[in-house]
N, C-alpha and C positions, 0 to 999 in steps of 0.2 A: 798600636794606636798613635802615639806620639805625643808631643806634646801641644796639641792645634790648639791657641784656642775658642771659646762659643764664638757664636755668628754675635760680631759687635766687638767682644773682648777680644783683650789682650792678654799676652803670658802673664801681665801682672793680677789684673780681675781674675785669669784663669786661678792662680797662685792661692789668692786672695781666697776665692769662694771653696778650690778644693783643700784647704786649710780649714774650712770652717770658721775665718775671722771676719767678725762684722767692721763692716764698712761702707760706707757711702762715696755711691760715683758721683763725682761733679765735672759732667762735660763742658764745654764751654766754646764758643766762639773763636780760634788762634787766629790773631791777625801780622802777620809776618811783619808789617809797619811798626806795628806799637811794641815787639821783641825785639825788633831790630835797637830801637831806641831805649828801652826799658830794660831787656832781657824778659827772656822768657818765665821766667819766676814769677819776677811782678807782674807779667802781664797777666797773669793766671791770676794773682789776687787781686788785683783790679779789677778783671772779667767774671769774676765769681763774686766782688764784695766782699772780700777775707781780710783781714787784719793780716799782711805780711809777716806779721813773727809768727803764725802758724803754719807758714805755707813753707814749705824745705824745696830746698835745686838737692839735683842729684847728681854732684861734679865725681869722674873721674881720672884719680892720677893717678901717677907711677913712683912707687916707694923703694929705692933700690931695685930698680931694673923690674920689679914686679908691679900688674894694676892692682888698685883698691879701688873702693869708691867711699865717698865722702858725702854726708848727708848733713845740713845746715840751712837754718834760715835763709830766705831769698832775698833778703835785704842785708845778710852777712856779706865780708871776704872771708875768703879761707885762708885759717893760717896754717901754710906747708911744712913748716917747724913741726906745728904740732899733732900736723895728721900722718908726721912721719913718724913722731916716735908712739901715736895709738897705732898704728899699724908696724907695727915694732924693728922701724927701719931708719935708716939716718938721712939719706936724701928722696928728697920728694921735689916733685912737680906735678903741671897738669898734663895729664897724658895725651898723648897723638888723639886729633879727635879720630881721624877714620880708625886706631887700632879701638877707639872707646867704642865706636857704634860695630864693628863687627865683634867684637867679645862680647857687649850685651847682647845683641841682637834689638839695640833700638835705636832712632837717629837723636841726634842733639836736640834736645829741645823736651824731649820724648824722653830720655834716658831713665826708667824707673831705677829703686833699690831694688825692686820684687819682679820675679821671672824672668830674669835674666839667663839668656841661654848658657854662659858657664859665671854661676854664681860668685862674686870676686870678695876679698875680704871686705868687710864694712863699718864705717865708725860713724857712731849718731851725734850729731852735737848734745853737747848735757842739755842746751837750754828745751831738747825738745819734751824731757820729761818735767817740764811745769805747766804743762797742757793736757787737758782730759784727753784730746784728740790734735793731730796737725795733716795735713795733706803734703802728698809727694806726689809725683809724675803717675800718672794711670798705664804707662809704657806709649803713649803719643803727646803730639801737640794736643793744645784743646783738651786732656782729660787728666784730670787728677783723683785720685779718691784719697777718702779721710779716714783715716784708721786710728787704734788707742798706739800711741810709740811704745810700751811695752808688745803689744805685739807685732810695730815693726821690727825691734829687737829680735823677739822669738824667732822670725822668720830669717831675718836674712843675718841670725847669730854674730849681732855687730856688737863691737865695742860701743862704750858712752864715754865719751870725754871731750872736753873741751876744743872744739878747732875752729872756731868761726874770731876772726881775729878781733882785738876789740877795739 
């Protein structure tokens, strides 16, 4: 069978639903214009009316020669210091984008944490568990869904610790 997935979804909705965890799609409008200027994070809370501290980008990098990804507020920078020693390595950057989109199997912009074609280690920023709920990438442009961060946790078995620089 594989891993297709429904007519509409994505590997992450696919993820989502055959886990059993409740969440809400919030598709939206992607206007290449207002990413180009913004990023695509904020333009997602902007287009949907979100308070930016709930809405997370899904960056990622390279921790000693291995990918991670890195989940943070969209109005965060990351700090590479510190997403290198959660991913329990000592140099870090932001990785190749074309090695990031063929390892997830998503393009920039689109990058989710959930259903990724080879699942990468992953670390949450702490701030995201002082939210009932926050939204990450739906696996494209234009779609986010909202999920409870404990079970973004569960699923893509991330660390939590501090990486969004202050």
């Amino acid at each position: 069978m594989g891993k297709k997935p429904a007519a509409g979804g994505t590997p992450a909705t696919t993820a989502l639903t055959r886990a059993g965890v409740p969440h809400t799609v919030h598709p939206y409008e992607h206007d290449a214009a207002v990413s180009a200027e913004v990023g695509y994070g904020l333009e997602a809370a902007h287009a949907l009316g979100i308070d930016p501290a709930r809405v997370y980008k899904t960056l990622v990098v390279e921790v000693d020669g291995a990918l991670g990804v890195a989940v943070l507020p969209v109005s965060a920078k990351l700090d590479l210091k510190a997403v290198g020693a959660a991913l329990g390595g000592k140099r870090a950057a932001m990785a190749d984008p074309v090695a990031a989109e063929r390892t997830t199997g998503y393009v920039r912009g689109g990058i989710s944490p959930l259903g990724q074609r080879k699942q990468l280690p992953t670390v949450i920023d702490s701030s995201a568990v002082e939210h009932p709920s926050i939204l990450v990438s739906g696996g494209r442009r234009g779609l986010d869904v909202e999920l409870a961060p404990a079970d973004l946790v569960s699923l893509t078995g991330a660390t939590v610790a501090s990486v969004a620089a202050s």
